[in-house]
ChimeraX commands (.cxc) that place a marker at each C-alpha (Angstrom):
marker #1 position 87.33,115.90,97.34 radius 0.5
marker #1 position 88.79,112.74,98.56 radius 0.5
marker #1 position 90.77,113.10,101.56 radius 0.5
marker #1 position 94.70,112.19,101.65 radius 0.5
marker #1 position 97.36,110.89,103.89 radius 0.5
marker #1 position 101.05,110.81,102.25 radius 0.5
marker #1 position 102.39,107.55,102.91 radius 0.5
marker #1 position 105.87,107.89,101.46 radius 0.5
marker #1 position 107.98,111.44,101.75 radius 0.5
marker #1 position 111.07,112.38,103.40 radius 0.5
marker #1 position 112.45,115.43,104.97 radius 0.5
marker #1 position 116.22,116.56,104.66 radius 0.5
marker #1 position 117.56,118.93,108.15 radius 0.5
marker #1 position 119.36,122.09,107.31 radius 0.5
marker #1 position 121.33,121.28,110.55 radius 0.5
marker #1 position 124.19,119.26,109.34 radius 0.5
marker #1 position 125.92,119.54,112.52 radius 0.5
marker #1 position 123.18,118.05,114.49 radius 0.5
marker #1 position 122.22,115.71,111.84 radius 0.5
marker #1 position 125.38,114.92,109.93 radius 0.5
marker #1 position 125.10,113.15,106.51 radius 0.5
marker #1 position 125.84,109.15,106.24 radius 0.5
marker #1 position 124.53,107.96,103.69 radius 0.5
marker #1 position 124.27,104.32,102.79 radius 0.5
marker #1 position 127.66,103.67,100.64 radius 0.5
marker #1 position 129.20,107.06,101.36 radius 0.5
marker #1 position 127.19,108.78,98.30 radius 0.5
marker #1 position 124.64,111.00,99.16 radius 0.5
marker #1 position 121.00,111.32,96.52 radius 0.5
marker #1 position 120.82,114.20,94.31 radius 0.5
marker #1 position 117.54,114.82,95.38 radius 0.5
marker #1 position 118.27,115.49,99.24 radius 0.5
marker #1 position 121.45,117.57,98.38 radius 0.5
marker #1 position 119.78,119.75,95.75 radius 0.5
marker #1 position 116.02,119.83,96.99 radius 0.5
marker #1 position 116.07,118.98,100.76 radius 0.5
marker #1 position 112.72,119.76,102.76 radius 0.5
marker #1 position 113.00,119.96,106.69 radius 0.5
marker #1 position 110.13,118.79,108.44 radius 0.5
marker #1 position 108.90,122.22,108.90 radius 0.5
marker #1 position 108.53,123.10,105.32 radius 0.5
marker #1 position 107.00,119.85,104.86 radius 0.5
marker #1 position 104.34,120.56,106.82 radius 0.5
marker #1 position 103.62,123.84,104.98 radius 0.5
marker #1 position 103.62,122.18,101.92 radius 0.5
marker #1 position 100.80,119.72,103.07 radius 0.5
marker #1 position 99.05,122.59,104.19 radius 0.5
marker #1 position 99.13,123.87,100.65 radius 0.5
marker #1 position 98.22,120.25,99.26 radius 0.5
marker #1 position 95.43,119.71,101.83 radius 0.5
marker #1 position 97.52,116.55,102.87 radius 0.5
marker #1 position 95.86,115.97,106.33 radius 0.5
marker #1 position 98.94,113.48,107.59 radius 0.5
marker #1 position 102.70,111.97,106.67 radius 0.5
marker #1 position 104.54,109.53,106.95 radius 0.5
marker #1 position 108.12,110.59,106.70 radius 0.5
marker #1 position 110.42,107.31,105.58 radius 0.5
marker #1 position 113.85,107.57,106.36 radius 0.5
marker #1 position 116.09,108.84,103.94 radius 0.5
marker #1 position 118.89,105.91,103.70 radius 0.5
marker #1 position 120.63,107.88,101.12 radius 0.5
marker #1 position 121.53,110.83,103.35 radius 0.5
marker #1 position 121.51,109.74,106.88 radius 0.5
marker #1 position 122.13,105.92,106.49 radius 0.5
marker #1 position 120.80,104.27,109.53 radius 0.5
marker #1 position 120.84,107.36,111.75 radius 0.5
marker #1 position 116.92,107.74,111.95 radius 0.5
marker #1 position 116.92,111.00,114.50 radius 0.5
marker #1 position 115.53,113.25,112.58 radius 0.5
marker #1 position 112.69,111.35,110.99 radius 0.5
marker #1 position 112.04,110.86,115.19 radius 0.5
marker #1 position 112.35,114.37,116.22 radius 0.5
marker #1 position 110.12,115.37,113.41 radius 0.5
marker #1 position 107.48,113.09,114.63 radius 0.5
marker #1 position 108.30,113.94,118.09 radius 0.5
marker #1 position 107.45,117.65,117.79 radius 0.5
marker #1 position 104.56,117.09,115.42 radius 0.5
marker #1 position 102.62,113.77,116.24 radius 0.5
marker #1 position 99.50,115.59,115.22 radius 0.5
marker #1 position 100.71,115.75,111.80 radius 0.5
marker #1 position 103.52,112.95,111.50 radius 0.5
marker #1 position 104.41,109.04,111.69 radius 0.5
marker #1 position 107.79,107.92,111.20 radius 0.5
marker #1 position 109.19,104.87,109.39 radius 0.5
marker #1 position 112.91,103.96,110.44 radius 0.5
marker #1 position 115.89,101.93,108.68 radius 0.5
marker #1 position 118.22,99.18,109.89 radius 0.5
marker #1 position 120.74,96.99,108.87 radius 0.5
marker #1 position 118.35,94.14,108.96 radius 0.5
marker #1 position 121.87,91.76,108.57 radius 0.5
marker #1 position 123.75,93.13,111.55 radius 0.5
marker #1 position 123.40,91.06,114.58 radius 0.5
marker #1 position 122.42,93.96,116.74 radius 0.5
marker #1 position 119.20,94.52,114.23 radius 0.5
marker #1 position 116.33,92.98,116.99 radius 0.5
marker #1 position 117.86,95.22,119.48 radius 0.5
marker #1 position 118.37,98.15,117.02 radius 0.5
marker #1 position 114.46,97.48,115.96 radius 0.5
marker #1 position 113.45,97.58,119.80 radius 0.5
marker #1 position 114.75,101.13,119.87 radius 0.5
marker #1 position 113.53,102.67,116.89 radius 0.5
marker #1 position 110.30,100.69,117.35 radius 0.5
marker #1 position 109.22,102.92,120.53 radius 0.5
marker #1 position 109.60,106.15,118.52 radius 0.5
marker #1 position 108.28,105.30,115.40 radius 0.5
marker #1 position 105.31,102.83,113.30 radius 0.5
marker #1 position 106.92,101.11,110.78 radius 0.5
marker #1 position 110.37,99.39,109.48 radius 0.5
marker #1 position 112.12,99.91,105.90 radius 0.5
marker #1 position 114.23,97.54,104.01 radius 0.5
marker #1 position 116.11,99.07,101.47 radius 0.5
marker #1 position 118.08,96.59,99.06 radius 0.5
marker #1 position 117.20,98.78,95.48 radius 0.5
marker #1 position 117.21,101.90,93.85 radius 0.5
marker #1 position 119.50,103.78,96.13 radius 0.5
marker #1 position 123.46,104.87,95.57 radius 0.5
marker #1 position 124.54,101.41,97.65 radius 0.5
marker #1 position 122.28,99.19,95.76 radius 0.5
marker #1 position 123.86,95.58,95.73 radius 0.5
marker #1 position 123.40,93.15,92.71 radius 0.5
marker #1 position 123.88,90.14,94.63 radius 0.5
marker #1 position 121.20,92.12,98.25 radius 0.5
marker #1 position 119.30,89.47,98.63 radius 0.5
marker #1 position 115.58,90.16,100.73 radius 0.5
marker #1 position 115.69,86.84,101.56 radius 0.5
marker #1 position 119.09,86.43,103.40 radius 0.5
marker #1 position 118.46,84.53,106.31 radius 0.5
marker #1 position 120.48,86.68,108.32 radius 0.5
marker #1 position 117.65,88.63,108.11 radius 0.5
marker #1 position 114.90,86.63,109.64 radius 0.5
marker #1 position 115.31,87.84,112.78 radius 0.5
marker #1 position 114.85,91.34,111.99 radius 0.5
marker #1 position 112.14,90.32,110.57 radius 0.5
marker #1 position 110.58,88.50,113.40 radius 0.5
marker #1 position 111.11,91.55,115.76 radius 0.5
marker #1 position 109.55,93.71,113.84 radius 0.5
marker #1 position 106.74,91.25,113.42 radius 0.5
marker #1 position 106.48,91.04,117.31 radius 0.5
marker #1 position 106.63,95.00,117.61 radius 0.5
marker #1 position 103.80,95.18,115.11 radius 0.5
marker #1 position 105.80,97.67,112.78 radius 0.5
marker #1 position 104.69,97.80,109.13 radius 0.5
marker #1 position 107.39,96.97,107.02 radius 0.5
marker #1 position 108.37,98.86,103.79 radius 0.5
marker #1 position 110.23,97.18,101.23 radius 0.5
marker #1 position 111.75,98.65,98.35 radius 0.5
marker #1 position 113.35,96.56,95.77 radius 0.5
marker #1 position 112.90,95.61,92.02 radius 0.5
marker #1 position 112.20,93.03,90.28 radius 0.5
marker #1 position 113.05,90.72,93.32 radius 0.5
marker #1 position 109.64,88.93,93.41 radius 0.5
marker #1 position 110.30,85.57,94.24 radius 0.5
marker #1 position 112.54,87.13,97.24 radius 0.5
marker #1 position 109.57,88.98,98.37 radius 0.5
marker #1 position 107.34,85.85,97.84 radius 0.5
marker #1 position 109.58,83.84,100.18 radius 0.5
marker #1 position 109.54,86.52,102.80 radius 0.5
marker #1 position 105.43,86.69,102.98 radius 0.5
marker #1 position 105.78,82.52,103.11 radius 0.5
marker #1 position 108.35,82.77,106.04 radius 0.5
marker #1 position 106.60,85.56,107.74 radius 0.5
marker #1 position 102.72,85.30,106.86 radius 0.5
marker #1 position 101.78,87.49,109.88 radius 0.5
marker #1 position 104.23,90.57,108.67 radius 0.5
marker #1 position 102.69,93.68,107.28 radius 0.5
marker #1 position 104.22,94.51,104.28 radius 0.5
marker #1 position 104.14,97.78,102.32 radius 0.5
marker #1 position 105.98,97.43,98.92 radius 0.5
marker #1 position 107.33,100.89,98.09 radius 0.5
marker #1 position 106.79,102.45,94.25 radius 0.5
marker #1 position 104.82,98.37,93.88 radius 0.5
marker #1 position 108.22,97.33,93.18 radius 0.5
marker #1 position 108.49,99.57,89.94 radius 0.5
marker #1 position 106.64,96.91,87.69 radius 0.5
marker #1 position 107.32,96.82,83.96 radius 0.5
marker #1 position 103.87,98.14,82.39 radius 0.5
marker #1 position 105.23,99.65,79.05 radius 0.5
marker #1 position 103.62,96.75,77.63 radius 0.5
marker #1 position 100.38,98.13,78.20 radius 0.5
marker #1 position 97.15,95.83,78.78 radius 0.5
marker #1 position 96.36,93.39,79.78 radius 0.5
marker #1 position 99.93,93.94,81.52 radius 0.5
marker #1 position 101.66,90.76,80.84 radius 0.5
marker #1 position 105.22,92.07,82.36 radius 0.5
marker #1 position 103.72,93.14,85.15 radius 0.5
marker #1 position 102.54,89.26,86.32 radius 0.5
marker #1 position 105.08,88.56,88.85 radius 0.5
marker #1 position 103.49,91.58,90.50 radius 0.5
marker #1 position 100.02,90.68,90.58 radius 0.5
marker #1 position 100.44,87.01,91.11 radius 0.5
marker #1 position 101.61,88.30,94.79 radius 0.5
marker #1 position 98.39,89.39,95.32 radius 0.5
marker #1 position 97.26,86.15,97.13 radius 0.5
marker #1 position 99.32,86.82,100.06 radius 0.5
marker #1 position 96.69,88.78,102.18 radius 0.5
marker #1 position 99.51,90.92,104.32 radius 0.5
marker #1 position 100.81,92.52,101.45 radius 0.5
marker #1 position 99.93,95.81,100.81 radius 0.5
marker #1 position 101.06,99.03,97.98 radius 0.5
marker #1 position 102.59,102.00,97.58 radius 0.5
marker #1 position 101.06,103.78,94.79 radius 0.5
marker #1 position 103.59,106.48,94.06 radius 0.5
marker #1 position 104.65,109.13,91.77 radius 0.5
marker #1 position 106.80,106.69,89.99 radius 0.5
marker #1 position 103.63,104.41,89.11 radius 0.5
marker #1 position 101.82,107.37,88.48 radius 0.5
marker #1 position 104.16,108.75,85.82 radius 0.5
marker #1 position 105.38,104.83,84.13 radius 0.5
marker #1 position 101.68,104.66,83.51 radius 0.5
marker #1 position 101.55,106.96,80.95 radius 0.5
marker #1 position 104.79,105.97,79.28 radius 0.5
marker #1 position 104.99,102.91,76.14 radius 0.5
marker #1 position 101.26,101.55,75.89 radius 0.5
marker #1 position 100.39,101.84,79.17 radius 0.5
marker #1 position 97.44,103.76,80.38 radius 0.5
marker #1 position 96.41,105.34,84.23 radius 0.5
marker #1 position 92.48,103.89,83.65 radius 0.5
marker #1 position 94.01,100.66,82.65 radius 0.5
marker #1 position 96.68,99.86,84.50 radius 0.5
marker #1 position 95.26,100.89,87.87 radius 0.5
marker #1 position 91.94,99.20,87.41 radius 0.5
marker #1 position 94.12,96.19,86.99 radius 0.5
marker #1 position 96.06,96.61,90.09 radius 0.5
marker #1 position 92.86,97.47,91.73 radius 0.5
marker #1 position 90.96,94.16,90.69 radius 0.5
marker #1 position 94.36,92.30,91.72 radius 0.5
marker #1 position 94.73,93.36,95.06 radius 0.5
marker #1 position 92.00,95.62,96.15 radius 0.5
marker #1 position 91.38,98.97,96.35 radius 0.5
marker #1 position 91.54,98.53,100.46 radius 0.5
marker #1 position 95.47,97.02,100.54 radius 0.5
marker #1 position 96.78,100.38,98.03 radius 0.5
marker #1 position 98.09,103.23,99.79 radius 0.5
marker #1 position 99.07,106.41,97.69 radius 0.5
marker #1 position 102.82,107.82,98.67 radius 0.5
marker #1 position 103.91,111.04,97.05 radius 0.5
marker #1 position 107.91,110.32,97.15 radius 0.5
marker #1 position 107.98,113.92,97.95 radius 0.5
marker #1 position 110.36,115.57,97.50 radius 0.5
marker #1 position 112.51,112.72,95.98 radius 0.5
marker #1 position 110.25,112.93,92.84 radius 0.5
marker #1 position 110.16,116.48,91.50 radius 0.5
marker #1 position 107.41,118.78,91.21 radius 0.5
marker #1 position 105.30,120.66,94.55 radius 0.5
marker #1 position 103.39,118.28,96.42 radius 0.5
marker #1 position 100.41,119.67,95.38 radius 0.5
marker #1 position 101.28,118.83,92.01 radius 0.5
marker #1 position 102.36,115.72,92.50 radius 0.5
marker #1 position 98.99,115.18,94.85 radius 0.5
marker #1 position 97.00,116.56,91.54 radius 0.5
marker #1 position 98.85,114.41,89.44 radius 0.5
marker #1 position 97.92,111.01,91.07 radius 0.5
marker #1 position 94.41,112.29,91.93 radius 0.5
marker #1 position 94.07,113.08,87.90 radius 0.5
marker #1 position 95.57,109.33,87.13 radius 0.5
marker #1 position 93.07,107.82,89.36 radius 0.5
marker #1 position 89.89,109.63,88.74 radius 0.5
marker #1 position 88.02,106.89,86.52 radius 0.5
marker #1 position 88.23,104.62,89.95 radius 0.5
marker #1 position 84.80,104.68,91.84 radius 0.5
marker #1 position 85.32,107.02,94.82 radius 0.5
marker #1 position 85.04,104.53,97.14 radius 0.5
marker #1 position 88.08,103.09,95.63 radius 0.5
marker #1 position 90.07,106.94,95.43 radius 0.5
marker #1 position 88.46,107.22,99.45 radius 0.5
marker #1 position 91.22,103.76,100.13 radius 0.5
marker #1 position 93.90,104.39,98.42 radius 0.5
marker #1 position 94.43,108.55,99.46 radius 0.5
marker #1 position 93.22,108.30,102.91 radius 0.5
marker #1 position 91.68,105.01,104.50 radius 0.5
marker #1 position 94.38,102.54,104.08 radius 0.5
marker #1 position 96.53,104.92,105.19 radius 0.5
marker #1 position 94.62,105.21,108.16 radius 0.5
marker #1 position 94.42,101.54,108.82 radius 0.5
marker #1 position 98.20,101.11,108.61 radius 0.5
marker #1 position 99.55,103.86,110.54 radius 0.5
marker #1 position 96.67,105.94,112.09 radius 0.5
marker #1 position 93.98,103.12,113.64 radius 0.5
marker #1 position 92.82,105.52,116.08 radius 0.5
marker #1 position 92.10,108.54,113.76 radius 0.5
marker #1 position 88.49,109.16,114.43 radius 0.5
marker #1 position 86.80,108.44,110.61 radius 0.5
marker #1 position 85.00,111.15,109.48 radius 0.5
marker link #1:1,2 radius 0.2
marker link #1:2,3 radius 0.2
marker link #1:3,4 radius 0.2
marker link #1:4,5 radius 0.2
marker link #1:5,6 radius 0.2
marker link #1:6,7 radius 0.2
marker link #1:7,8 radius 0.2
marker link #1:8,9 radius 0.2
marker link #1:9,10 radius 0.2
marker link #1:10,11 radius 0.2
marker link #1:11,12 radius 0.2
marker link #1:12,13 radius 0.2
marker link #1:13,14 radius 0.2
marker link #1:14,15 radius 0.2
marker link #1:15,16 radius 0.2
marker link #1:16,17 radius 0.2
marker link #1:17,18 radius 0.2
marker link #1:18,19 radius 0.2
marker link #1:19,20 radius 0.2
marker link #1:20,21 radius 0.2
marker link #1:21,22 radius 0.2
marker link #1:22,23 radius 0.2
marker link #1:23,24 radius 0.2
marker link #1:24,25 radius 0.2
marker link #1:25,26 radius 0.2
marker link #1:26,27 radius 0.2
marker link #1:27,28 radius 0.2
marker link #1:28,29 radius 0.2
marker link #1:29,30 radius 0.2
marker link #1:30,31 radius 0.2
marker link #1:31,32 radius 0.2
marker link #1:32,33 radius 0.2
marker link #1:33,34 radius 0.2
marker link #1:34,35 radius 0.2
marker link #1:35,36 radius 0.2
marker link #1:36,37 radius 0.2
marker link #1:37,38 radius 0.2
marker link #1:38,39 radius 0.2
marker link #1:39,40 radius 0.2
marker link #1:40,41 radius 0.2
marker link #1:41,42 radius 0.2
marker link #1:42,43 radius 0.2
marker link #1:43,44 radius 0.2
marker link #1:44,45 radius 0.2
marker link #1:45,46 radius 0.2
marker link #1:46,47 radius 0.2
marker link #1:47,48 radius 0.2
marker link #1:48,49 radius 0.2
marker link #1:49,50 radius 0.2
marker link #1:50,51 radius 0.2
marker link #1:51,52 radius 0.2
marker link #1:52,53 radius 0.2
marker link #1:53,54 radius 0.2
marker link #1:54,55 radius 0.2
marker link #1:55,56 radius 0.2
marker link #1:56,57 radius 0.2
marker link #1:57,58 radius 0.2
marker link #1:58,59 radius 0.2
marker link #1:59,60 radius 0.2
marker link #1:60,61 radius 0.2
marker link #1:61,62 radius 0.2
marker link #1:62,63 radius 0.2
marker link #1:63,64 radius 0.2
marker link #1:64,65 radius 0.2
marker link #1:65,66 radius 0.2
marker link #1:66,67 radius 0.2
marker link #1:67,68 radius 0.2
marker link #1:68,69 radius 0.2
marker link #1:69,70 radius 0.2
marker link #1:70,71 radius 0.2
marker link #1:71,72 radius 0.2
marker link #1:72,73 radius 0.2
marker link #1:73,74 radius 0.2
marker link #1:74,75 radius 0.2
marker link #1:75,76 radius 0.2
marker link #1:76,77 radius 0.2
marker link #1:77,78 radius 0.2
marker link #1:78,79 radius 0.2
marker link #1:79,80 radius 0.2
marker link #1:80,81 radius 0.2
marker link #1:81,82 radius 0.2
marker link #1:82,83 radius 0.2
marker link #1:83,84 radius 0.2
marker link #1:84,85 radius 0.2
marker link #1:85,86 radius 0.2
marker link #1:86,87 radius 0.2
marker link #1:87,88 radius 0.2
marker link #1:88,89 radius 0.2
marker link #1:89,90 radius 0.2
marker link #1:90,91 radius 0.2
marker link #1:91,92 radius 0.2
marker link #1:92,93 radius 0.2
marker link #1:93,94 radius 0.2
marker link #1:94,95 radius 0.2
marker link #1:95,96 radius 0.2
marker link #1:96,97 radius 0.2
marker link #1:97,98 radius 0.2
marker link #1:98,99 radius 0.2
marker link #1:99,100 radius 0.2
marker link #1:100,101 radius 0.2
marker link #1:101,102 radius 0.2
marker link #1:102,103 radius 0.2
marker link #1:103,104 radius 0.2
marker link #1:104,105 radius 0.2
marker link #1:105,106 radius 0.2
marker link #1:106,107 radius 0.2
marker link #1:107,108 radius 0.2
marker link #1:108,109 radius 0.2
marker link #1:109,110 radius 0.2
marker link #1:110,111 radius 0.2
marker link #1:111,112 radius 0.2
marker link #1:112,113 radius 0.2
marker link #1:113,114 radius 0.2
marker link #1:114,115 radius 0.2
marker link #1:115,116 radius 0.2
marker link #1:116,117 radius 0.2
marker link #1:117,118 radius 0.2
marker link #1:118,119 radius 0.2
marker link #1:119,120 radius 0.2
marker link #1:120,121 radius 0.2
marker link #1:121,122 radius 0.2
marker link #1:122,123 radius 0.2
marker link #1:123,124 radius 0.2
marker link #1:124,125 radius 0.2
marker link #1:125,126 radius 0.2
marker link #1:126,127 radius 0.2
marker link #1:127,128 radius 0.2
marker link #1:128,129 radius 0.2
marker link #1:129,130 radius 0.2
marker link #1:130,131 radius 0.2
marker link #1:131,132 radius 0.2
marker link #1:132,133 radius 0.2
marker link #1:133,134 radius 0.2
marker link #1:134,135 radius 0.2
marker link #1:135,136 radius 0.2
marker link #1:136,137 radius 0.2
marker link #1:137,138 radius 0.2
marker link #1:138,139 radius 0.2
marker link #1:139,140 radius 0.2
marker link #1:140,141 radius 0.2
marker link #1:141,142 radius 0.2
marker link #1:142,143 radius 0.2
marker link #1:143,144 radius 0.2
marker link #1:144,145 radius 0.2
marker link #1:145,146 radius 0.2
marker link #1:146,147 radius 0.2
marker link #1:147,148 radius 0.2
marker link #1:148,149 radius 0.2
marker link #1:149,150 radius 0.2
marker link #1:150,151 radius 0.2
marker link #1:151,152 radius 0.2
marker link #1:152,153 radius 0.2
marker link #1:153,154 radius 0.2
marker link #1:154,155 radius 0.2
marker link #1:155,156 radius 0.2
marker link #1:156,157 radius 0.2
marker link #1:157,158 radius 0.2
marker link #1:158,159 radius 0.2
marker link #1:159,160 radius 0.2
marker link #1:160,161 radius 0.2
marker link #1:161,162 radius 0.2
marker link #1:162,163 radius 0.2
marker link #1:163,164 radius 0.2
marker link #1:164,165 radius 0.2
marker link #1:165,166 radius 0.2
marker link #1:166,167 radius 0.2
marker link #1:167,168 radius 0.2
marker link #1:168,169 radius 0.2
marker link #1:169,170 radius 0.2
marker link #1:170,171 radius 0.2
marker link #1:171,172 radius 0.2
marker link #1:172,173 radius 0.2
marker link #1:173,174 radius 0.2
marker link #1:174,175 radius 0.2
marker link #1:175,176 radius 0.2
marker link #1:176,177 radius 0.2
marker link #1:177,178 radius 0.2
marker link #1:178,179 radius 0.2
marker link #1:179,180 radius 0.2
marker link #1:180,181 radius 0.2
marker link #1:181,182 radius 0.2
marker link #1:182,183 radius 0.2
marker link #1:183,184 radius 0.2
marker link #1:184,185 radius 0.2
marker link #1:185,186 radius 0.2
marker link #1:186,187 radius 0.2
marker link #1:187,188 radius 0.2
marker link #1:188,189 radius 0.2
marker link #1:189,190 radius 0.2
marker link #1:190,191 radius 0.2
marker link #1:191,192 radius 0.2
marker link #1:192,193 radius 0.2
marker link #1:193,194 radius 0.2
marker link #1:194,195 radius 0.2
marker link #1:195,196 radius 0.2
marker link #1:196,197 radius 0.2
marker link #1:197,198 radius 0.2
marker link #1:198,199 radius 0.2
marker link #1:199,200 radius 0.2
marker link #1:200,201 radius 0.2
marker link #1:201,202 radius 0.2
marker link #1:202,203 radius 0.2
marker link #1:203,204 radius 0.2
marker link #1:204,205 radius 0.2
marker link #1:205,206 radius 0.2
marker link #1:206,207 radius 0.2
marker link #1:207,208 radius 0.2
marker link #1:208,209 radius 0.2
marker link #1:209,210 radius 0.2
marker link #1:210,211 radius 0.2
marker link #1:211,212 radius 0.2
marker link #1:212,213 radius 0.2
marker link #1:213,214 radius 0.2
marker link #1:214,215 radius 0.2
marker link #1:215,216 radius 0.2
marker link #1:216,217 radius 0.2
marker link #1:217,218 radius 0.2
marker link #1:218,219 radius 0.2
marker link #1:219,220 radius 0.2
marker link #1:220,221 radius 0.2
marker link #1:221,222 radius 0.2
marker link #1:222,223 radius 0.2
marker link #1:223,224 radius 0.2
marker link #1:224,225 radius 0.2
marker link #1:225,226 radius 0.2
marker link #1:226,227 radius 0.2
marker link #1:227,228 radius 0.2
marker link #1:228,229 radius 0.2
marker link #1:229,230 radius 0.2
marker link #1:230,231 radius 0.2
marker link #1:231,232 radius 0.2
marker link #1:232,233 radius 0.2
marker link #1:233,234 radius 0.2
marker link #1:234,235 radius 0.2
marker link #1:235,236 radius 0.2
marker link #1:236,237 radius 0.2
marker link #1:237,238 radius 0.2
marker link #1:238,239 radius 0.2
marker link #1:239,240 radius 0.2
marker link #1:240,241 radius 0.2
marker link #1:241,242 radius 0.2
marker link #1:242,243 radius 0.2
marker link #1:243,244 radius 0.2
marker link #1:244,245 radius 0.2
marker link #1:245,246 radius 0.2
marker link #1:246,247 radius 0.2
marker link #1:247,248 radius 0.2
marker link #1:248,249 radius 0.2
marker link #1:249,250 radius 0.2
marker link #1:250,251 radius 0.2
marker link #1:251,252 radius 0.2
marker link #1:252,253 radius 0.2
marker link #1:253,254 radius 0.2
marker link #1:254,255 radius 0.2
marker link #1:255,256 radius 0.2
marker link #1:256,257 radius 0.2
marker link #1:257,258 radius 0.2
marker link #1:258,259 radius 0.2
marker link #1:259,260 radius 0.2
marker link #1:260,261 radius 0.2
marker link #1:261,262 radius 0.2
marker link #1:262,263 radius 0.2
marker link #1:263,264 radius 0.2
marker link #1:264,265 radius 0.2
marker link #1:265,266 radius 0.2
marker link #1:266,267 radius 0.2
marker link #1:267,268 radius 0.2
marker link #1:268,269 radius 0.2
marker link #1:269,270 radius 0.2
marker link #1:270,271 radius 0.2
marker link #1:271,272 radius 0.2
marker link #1:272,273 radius 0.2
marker link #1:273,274 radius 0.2
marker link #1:274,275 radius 0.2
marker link #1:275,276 radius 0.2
marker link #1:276,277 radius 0.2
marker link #1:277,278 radius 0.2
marker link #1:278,279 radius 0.2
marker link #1:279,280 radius 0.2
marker link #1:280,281 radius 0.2
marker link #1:281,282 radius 0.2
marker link #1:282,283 radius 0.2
view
């Protein structure tokens, strides 16, 4: 069986005194209040998946900015664990801020969508945050995005910054309902010419592609011909999305079997390993 490393989960501390809640906005996710996973039951559920590796994202919608314990979980399990921090890429303090965070942990998130402080008028491209950007270009942090529907934003940003690695979480959450040859989902694919972007094939794509006309053995083969099997990294979004992570591990393994296994080999485990684990011996 095809080997896996989790690029997107996030674990929730019991300890709300040592970790107090702040999340972006002042509202706190459903998700981390009513199914919260500390690090240490997240690495007994990837023993359960067979999940060799994680990387834990920071949970904006219950700690904010506050990235501790995503770096204390990596911190006492490097073995198993990488860590991808937040910032307020607008503040002026963000270089600095990224400087920190940067010495502790592999990769930087922006979060302007799908969260309980979600801004109409966020803008990715805000030039107040270029030089966020720019630091975490020179710290050679991969940077997460997640957004929607904000394409030509994103475009601009892989113009400005052409040496940035960019992971776009969920792959924006494109609209496939359409089904193929996935006409909706063009401002997605024509993005596919800028060679530093990369995906996050998660349990949202996962499920959307079996919903209107869309299809798992169509709509991935697309995204596969579009980008390449070697820039798509699967995420689980566990436990954000609901289920076990073995289920949700099944799930995407099941929506992806009619790839060659060359192609399942990049997206659960070798692009993965190229982003955030380089010096994992390949066996």
């Amino acid at each position: 069986m095809t080997r896996a490393i989790d690029t997107h989960a996030h674990v929730i501390s019991s300890d709300t005194a040592r970790y107090p809640r702040d999340p972006l906005g002042g509202e706190q996710s459903g998700w981390s209040r009513e199914r919260p996973v500390s690090f240490e039951k997240m690495i007994a559920a990837m023993d359960e998946a067979g999940v060799a590796k994680t990387v834990l994202v920071q949970a904006s919608t219950c700690y904010g900015h506050d990235n501790s314990y995503v770096a204390d979980a990596v911190a006492a399990h490097p073995d198993r664990f990488a860590g991808v921090f937040s910032v307020d890429v607008l503040a002026p303090d963000a270089p600095e801020r990224i400087r920190h965070w940067a010495g502790k942990l592999r990769g930087m998130r922006v979060f302007i969508a799908g969260h309980t402080a979600a801004s109409k008028d966020a803008r990715l491209d805000d030039p107040r945050a270029f030089p966020a950007w720019q630091q975490a270009v020179e710290a050679g942090l991969s940077i997460c995005v997640q957004m929607r529907g904000t394409y030509a934003q994103l475009d601009a940003m892989l113009e400005r910054f052409p040496k940035a690695r960019v992971l776009l979480d969920h792959m924006g959450r494109p609209s496939i309902a359409d089904g193929a040859p996935y006409l909706d989902a063009a401002p997605l694919f024509e993005l596919a010419r800028h060679k530093n972007l990369f995906l996050k094939l998660t349990t949202h794509n996962v499920r959307e592609s079996r919903e209107g006309k869309a299809a798992p053995e169509t709509f991935f083969a697309r995204v596969v011909k579009e980008f390449g099997a070697s820039r798509i990294a699967w995420g689980s979004n566990y436990p954000a999305s609901e289920g076990t992570l073995a289920v949700l591990l099944a799930d995407a393994r099941e929506a992806l079997a009619s790839l060659p296994k060359e192609y399942q080999e990049w997206i659960f485990f070798r692009t993965a390993k190229t982003l955030y684990y380089p010096a994992l011996v390949d066996r």
